[in-house]
BAFI-3210 file (N, C-alpha, C; in Angstrom, 3 decimals, decimal comma, padded with zeros to 6 digits):
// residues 248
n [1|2|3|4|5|6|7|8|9|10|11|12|13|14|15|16|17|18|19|20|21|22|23|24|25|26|27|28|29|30|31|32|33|34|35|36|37|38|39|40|41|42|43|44|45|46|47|48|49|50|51|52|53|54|55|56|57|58|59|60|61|62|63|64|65|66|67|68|69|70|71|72|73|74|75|76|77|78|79|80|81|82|83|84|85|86|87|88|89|90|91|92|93|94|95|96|97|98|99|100|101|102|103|104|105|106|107|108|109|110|111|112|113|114|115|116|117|118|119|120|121|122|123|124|125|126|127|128|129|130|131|132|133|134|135|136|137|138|139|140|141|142|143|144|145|146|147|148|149|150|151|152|153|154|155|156|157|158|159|160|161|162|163|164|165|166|167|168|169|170|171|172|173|174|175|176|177|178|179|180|181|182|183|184|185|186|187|188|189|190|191|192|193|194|195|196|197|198|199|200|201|202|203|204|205|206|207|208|209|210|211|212|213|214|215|216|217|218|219|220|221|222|223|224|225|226|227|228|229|230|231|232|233|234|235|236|237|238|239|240|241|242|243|244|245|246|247|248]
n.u [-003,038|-001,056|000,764|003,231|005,911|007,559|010,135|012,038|012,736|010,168|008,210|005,930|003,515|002,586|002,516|000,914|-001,508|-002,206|-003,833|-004,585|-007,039|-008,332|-007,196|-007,919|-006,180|-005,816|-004,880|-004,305|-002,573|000,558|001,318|-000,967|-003,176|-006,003|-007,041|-008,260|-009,407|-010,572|-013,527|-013,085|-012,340|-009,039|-007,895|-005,040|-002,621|-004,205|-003,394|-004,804|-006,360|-005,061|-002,874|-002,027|-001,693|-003,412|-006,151|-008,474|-009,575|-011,838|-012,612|-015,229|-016,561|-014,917|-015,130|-013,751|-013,133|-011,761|-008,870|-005,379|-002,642|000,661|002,291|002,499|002,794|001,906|001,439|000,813|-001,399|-003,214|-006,444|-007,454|-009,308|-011,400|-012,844|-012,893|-014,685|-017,261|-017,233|-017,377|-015,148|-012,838|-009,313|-005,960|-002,938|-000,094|000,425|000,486|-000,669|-003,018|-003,992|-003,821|-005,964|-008,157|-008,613|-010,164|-012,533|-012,483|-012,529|-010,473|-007,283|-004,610|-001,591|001,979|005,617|006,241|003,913|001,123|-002,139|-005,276|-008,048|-010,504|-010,450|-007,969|-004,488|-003,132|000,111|002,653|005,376|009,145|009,971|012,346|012,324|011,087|008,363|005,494|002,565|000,469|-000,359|001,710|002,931|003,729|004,215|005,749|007,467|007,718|005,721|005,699|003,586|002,659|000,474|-001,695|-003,611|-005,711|-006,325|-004,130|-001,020|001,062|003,247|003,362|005,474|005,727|006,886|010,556|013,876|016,266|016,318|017,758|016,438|014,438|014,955|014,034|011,321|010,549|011,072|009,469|006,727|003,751|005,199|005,441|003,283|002,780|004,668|004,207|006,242|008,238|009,987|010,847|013,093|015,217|013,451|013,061|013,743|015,526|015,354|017,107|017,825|015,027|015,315|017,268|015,872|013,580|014,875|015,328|013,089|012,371|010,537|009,169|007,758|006,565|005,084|005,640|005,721|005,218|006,526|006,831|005,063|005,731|008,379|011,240|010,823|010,580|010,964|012,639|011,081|011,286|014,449|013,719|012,484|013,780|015,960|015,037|014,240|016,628|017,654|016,090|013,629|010,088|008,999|006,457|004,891|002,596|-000,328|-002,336|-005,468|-005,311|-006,078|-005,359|-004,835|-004,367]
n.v [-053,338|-054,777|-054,609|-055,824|-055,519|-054,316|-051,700|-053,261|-051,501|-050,087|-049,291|-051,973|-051,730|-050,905|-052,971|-054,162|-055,434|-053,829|-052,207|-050,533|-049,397|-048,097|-045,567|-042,064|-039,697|-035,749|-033,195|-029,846|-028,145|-026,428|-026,811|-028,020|-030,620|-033,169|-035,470|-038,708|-040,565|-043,419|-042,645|-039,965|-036,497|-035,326|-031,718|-030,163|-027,553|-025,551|-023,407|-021,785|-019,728|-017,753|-018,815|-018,815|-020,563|-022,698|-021,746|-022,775|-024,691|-024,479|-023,542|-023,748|-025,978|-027,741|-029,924|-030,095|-032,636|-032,284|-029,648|-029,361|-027,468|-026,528|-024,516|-021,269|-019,555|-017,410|-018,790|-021,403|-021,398|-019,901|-020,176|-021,295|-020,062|-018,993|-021,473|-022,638|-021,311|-021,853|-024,538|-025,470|-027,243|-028,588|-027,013|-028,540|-027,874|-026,344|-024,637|-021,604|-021,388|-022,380|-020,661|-017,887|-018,767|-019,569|-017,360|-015,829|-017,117|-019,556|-023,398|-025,013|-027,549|-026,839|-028,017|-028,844|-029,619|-032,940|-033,825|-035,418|-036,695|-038,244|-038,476|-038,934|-039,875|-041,069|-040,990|-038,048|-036,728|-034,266|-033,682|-032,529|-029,680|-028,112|-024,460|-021,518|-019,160|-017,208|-015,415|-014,758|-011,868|-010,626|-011,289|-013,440|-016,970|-019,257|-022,406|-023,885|-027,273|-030,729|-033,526|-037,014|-039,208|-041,667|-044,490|-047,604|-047,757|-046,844|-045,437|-041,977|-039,412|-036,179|-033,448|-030,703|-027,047|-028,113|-028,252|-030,251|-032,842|-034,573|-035,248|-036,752|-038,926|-039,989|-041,071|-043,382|-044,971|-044,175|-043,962|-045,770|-047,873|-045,960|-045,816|-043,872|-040,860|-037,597|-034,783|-031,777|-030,414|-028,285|-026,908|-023,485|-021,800|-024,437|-027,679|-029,162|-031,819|-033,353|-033,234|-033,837|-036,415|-038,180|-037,622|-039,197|-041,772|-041,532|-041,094|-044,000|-044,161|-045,308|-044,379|-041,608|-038,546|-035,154|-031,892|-028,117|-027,182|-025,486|-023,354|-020,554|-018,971|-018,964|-021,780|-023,533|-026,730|-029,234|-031,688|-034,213|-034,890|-034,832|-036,716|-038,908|-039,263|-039,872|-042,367|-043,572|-044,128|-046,532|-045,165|-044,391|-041,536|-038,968|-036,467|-034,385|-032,805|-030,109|-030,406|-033,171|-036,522|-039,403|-042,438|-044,442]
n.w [-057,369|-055,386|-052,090|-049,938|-048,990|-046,849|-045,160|-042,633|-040,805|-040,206|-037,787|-036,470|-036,707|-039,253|-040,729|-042,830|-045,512|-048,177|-050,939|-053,926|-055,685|-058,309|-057,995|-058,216|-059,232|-059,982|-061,744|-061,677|-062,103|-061,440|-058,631|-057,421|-056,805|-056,838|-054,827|-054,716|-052,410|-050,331|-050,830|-050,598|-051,106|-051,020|-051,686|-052,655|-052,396|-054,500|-056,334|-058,581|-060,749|-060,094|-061,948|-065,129|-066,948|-066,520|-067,391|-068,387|-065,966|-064,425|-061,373|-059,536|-060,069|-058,541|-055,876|-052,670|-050,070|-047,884|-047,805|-048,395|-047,364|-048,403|-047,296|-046,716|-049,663|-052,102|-054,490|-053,331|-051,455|-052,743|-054,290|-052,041|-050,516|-051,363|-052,165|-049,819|-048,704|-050,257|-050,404|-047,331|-046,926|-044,850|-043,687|-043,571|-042,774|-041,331|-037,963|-038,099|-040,641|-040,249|-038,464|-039,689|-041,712|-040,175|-038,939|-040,772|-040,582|-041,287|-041,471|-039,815|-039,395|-037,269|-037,495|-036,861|-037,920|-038,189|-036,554|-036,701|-037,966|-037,394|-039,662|-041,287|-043,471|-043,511|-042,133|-041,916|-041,943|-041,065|-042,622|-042,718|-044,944|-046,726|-047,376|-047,814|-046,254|-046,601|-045,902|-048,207|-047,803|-046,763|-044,388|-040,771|-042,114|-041,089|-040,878|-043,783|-044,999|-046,081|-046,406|-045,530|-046,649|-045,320|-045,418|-045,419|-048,216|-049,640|-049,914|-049,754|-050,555|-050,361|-051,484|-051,587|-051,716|-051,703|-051,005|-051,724|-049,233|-046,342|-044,592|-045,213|-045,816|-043,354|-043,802|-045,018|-043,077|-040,597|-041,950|-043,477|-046,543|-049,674|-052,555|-053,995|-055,016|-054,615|-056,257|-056,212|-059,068|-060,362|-060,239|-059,599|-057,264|-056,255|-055,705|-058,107|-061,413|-061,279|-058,563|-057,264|-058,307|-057,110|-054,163|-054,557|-054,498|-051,717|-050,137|-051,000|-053,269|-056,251|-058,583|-059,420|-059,485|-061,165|-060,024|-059,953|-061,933|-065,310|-064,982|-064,644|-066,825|-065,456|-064,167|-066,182|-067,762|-069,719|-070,446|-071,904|-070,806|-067,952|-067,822|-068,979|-067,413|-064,930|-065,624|-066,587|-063,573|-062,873|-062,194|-062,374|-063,969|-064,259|-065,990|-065,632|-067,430|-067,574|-066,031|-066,595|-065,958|-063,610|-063,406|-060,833]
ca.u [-001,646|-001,047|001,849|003,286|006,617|007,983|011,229|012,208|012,495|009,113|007,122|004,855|001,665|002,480|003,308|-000,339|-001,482|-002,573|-004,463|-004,706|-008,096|-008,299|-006,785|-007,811|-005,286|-006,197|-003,743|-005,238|-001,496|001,455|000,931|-002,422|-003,864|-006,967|-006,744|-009,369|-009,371|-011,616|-014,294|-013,444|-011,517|-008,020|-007,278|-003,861|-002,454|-004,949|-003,127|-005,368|-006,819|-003,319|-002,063|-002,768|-001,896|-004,843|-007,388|-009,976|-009,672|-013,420|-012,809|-016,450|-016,451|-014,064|-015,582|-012,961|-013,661|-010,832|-007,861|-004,018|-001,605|002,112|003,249|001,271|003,613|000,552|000,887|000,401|-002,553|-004,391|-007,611|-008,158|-010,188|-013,007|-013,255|-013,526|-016,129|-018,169|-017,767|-016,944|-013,976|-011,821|-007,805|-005,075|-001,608|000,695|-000,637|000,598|-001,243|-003,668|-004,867|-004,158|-007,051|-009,218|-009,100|-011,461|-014,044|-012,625|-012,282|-009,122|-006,710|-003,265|-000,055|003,175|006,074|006,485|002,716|000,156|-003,939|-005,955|-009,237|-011,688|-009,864|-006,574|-003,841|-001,731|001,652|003,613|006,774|010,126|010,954|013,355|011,629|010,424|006,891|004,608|001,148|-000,108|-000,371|003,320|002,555|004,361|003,407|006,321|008,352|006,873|006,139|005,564|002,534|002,508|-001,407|-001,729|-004,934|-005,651|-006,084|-003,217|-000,046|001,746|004,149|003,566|006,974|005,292|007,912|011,507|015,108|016,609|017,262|018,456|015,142|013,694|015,286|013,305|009,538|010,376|011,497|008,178|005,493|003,885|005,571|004,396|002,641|003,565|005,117|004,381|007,659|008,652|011,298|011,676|014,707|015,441|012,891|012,826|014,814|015,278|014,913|018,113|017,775|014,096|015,286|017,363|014,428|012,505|015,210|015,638|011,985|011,859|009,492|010,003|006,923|006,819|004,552|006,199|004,801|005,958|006,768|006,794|004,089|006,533|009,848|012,302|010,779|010,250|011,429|012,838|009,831|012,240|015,690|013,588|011,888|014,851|017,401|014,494|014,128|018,044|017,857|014,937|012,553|009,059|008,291|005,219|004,642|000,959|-000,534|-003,457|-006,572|-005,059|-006,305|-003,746|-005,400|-003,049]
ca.v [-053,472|-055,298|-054,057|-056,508|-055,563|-052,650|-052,154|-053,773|-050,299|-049,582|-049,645|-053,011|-050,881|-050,193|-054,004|-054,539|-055,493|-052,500|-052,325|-049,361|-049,998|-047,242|-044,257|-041,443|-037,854|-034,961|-031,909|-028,453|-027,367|-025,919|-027,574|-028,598|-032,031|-033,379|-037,064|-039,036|-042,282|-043,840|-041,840|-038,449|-035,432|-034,356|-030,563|-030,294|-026,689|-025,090|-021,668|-022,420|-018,889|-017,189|-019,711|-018,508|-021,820|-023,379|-020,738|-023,719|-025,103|-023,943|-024,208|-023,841|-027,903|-028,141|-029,557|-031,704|-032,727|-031,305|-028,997|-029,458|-026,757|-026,748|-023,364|-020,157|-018,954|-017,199|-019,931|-022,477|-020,763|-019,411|-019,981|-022,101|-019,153|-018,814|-022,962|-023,332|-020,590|-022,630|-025,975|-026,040|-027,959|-028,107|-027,285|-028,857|-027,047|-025,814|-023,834|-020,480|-021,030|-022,418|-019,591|-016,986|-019,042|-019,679|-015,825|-015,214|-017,824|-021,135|-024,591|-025,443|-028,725|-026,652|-028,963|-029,030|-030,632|-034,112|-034,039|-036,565|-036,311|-039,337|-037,978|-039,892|-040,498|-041,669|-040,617|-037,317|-036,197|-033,178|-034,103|-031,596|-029,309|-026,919|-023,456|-020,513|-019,283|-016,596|-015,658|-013,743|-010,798|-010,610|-012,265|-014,692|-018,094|-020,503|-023,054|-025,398|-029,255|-031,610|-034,501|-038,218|-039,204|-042,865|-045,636|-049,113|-048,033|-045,813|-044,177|-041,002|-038,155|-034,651|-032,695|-029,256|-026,860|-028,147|-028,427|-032,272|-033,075|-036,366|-035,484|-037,551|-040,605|-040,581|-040,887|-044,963|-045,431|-043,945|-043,910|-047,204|-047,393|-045,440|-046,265|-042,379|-039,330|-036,025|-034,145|-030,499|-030,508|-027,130|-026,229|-022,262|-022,296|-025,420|-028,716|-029,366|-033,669|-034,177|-033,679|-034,869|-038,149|-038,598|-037,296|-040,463|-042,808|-041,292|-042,034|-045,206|-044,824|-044,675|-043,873|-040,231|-037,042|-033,783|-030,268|-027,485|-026,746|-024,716|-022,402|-019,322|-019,163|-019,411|-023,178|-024,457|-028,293|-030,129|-033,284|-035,385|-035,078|-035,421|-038,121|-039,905|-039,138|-040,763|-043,740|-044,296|-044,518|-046,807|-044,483|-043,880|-039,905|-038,762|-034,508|-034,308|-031,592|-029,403|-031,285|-034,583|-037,339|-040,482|-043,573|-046,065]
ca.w [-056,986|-053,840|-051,035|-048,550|-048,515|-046,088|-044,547|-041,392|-039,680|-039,808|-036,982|-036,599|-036,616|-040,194|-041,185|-043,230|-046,597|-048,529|-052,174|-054,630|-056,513|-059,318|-057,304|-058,876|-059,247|-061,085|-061,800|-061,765|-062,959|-060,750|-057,677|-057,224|-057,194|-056,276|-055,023|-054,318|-051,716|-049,130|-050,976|-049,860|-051,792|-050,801|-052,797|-052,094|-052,679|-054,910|-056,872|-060,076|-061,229|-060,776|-063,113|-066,815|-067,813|-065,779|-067,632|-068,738|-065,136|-063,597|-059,605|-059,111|-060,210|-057,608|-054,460|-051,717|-048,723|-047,654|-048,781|-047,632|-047,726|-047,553|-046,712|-047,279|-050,483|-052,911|-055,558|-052,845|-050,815|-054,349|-054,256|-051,061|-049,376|-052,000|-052,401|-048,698|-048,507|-050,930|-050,147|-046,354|-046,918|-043,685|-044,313|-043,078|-042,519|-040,341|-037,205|-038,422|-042,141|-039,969|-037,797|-040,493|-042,498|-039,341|-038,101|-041,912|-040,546|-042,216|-040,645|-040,029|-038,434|-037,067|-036,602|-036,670|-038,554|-036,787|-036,201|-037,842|-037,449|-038,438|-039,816|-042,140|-045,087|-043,140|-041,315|-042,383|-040,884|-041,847|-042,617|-043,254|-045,957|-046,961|-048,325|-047,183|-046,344|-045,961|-046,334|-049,016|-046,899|-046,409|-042,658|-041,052|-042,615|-040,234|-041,601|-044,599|-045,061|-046,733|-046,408|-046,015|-046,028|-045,613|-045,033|-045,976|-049,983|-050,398|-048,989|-050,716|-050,262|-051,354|-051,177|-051,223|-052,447|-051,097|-051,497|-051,238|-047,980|-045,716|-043,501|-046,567|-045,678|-042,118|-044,267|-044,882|-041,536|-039,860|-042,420|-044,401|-048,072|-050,839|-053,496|-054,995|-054,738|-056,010|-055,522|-056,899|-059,258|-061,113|-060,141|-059,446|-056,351|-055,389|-056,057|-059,970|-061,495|-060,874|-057,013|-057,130|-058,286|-055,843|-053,299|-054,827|-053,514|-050,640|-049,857|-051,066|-054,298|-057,746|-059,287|-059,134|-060,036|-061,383|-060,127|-059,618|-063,354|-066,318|-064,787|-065,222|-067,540|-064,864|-063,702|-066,883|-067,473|-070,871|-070,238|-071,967|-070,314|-066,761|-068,003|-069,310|-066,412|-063,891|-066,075|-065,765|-062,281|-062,755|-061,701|-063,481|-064,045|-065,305|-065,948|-066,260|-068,457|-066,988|-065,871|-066,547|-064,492|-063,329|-062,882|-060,428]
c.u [-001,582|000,605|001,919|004,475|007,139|009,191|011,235|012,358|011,327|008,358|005,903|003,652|001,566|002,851|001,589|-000,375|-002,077|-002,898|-004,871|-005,660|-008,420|-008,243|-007,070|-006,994|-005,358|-005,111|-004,532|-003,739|-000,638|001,969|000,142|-003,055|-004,946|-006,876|-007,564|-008,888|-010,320|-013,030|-014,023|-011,821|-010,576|-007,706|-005,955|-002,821|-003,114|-004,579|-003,742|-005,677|-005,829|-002,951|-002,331|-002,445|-002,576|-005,958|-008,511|-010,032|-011,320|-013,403|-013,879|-017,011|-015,921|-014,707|-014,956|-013,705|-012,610|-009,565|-006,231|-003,130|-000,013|002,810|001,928|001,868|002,023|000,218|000,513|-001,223|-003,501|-005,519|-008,472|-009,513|-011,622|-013,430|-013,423|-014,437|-017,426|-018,364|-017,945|-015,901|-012,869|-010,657|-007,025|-003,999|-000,634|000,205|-000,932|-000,594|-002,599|-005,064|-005,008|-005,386|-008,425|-009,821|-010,169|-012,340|-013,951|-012,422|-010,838|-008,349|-005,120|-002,397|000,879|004,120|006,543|005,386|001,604|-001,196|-004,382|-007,821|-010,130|-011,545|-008,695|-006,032|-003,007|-000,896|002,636|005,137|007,743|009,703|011,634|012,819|012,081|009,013|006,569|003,652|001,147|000,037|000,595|003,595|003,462|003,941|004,456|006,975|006,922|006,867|005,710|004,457|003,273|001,172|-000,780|-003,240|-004,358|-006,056|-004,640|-001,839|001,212|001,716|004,080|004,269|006,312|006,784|009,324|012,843|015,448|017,661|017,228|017,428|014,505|013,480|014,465|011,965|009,356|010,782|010,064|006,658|005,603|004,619|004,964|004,577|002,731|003,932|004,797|005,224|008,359|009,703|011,263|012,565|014,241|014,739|012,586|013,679|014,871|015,109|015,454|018,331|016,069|014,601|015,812|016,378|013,850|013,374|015,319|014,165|011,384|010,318|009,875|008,768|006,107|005,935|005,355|005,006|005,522|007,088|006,476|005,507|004,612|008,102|011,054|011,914|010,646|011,071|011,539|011,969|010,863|013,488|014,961|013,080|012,793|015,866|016,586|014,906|015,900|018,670|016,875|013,927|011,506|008,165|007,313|004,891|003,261|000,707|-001,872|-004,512|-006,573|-005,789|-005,816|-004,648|-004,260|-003,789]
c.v [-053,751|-054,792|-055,328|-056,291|-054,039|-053,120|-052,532|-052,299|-049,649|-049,985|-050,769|-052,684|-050,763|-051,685|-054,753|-054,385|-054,256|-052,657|-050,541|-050,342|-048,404|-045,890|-043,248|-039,832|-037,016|-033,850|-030,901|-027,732|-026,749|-026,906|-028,372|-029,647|-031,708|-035,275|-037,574|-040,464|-041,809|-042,831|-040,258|-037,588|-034,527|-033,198|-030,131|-028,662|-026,293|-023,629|-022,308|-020,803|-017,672|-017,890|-019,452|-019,735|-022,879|-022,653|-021,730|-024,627|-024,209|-024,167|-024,411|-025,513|-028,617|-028,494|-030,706|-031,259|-031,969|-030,527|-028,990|-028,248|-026,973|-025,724|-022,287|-019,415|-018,643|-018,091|-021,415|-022,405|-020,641|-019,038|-020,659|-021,002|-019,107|-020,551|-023,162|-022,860|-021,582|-023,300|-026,548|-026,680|-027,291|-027,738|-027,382|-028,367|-027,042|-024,574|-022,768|-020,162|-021,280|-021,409|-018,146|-017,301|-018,909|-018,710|-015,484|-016,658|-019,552|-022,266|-024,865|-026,480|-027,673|-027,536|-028,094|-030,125|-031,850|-034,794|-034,580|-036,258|-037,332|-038,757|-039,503|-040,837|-041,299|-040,577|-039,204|-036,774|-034,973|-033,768|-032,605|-031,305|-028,105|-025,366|-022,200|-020,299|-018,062|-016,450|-014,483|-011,941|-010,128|-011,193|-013,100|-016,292|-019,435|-020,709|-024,086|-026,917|-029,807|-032,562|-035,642|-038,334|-040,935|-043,753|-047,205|-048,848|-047,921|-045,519|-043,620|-039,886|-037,101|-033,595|-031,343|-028,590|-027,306|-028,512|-030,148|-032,307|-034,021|-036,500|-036,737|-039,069|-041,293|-041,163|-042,631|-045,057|-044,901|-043,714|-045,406|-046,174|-046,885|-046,123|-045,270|-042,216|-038,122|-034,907|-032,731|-030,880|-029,710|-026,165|-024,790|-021,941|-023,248|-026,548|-028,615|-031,160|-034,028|-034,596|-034,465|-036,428|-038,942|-038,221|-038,780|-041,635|-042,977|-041,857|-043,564|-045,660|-044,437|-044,993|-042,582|-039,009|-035,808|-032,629|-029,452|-027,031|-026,324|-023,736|-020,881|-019,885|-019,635|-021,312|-024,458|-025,625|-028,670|-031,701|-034,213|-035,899|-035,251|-036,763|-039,725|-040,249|-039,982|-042,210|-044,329|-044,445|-045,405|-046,563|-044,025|-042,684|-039,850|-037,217|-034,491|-033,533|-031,098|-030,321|-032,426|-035,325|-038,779|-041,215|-044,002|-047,054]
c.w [-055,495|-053,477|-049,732|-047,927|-047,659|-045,266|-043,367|-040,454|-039,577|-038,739|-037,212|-037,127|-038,561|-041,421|-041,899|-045,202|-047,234|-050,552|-052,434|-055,489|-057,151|-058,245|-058,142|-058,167|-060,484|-060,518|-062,240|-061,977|-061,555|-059,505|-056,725|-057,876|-056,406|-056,252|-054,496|-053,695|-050,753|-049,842|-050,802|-051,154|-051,481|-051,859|-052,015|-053,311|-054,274|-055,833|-058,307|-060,839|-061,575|-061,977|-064,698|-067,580|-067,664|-066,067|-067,822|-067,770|-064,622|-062,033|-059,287|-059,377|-059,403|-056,424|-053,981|-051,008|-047,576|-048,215|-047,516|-048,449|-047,452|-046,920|-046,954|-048,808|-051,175|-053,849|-054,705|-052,615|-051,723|-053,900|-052,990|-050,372|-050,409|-052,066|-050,982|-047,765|-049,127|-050,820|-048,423|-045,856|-045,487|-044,393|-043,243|-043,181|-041,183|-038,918|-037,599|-039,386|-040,954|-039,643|-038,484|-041,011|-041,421|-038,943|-039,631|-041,828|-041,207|-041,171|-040,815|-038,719|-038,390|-036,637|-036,823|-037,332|-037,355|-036,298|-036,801|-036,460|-038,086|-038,050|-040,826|-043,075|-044,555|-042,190|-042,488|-041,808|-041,623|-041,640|-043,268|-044,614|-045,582|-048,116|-047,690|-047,405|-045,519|-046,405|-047,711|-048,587|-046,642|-044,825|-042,202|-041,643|-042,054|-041,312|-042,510|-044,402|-046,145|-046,157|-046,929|-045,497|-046,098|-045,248|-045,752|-047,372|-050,438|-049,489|-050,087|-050,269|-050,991|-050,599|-050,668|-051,884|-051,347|-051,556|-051,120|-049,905|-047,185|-044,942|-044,366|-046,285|-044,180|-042,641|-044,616|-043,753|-040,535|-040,693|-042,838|-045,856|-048,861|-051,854|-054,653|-054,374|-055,478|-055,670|-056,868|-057,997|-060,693|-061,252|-059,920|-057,518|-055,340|-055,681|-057,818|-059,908|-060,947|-059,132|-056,895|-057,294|-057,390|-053,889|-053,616|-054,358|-052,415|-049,517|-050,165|-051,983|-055,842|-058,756|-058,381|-060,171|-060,081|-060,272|-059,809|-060,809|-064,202|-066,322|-065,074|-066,083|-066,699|-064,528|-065,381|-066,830|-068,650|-070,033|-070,830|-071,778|-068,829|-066,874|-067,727|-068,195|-065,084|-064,398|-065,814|-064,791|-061,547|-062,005|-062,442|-063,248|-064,633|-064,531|-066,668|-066,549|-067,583|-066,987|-066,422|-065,131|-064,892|-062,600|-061,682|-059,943]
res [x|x|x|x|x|x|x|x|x|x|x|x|x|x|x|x|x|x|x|x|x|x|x|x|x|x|x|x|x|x|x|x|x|x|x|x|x|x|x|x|x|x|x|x|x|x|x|x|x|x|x|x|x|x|x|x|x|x|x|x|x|x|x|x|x|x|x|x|x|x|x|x|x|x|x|x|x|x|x|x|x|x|x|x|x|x|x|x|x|x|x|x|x|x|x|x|x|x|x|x|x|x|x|x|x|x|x|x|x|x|x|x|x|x|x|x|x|x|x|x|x|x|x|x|x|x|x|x|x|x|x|x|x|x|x|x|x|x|x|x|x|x|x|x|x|x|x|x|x|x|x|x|x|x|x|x|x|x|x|x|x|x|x|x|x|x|x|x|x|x|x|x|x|x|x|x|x|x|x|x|x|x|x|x|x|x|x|x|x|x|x|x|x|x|x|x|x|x|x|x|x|x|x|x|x|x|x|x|x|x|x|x|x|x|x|x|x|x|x|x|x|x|x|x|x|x|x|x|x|x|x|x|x|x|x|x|x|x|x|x|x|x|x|x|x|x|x|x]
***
């Protein structure tokens, strides 16, 4: 899938052709992907062993190159601390999550929302959300974000948990276009479809990953009224089932 077009308010720097050659994304259930470009292994909030509906998930199979958090909430955080004992895996966050993780010996990149790092794989930038956040611990854990990663394969938005908000509309105006999104939308906690979908115009993509569903009773999701209510805003949803993996 080739990319040439991007809006006129993007920054020049960001005015390049761009190819998705079999992207691979795997779902470890709640909120945890694993996405693979440029060779290397983004784990992108990791709560797998909490999850009783991720029981035939094995983390010990699990090895990124690195791990992105969005907040410190316990279903975000999970299991990052034993996977980045094992593999080394740096993590990327927010300073706060940061230096909570760094003070038990881990590698860690601290920003700030507003603040982009270009490492190996590409560029990533924390972008807004609307939550709350603390550590496990009960600690402070700051304000949350959200991720845009981008390179010359790929570029895609992961919401992290958040409510729908007009910050949204800044992420085409200063990132390249995406190619996804993987954007919360189980309502009670966090946005529900109906505001995700509008989240997906607001960014400017409309092929869209669920998460952030039917892991407990209160979030669950009717799969075929979100499905349907994207598609009539021609938008294409897809709610991946545990250790699915999503070609693009």
């Amino acid at each position: 899938m080739h990319r040439l077009s991007y809006s006129h308010s993007n920054p020049p720097q960001f005015l390049a052709l761009h190819k998705i050659s079999a992207l691979k994304i795997k779902y470890f259930g709640h909120s945890a992907f694993l996405v693979e470009t440029l060779g290397k292994l983004l784990l992108f909030d990791p709560f797998i062993k909490g999850n009783l509906l991720a029981s035939e998930v094995d983390i010990d199979l699990i090895r990124p190159d690195y791990i992105l958090l969005t907040h410190g909430h316990g279903d975000h955080v999970g299991d990052t601390i034993e996977i980045a004992q094992r593999t080394g895996a740096p993590i990327i966050s927010t300073y706060e999550v940061s230096t909570w993780l760094g003070s038990q010996g881990l590698k860690t990149f601290g920003l700030n929302t507003g603040g982009k790092i270009k490492l190996e794989f590409g560029t990533v930038k924390l972008v807004n959300a609307i939550h709350s956040s603390s550590m496990p611990d009960g600690s402070y854990g700051a304000n949350p974000v959200g991720f845009v990663v981008w390179n010359e394969e790929v570029s895609f938005y992961v919401s992290g948990d958040t409510a729908l908000t007009l910050d949204m509309k800044l992420i085409p105006m200063t990132c390249p276009k995406l190619d996804f999104a993987i954007l919360c939308l189980g309502d009670i906690f966090t946005m529900g479809y109906e505001d995700a979908a509008m989240a997906a115009e607001f960014v400017g993509c409309s092929n869209i990953i669920g998460c952030h569903f039917d892991t407990f009773p209160p979030i669950q999701v009717n799969h075929q009224e979100a499905i349907s209510f994207f598609n009539s805003k021609g938008l294409r949803l897809t709610l991946p089932t545990i250790n699915q993996e999503i070609l693009l």
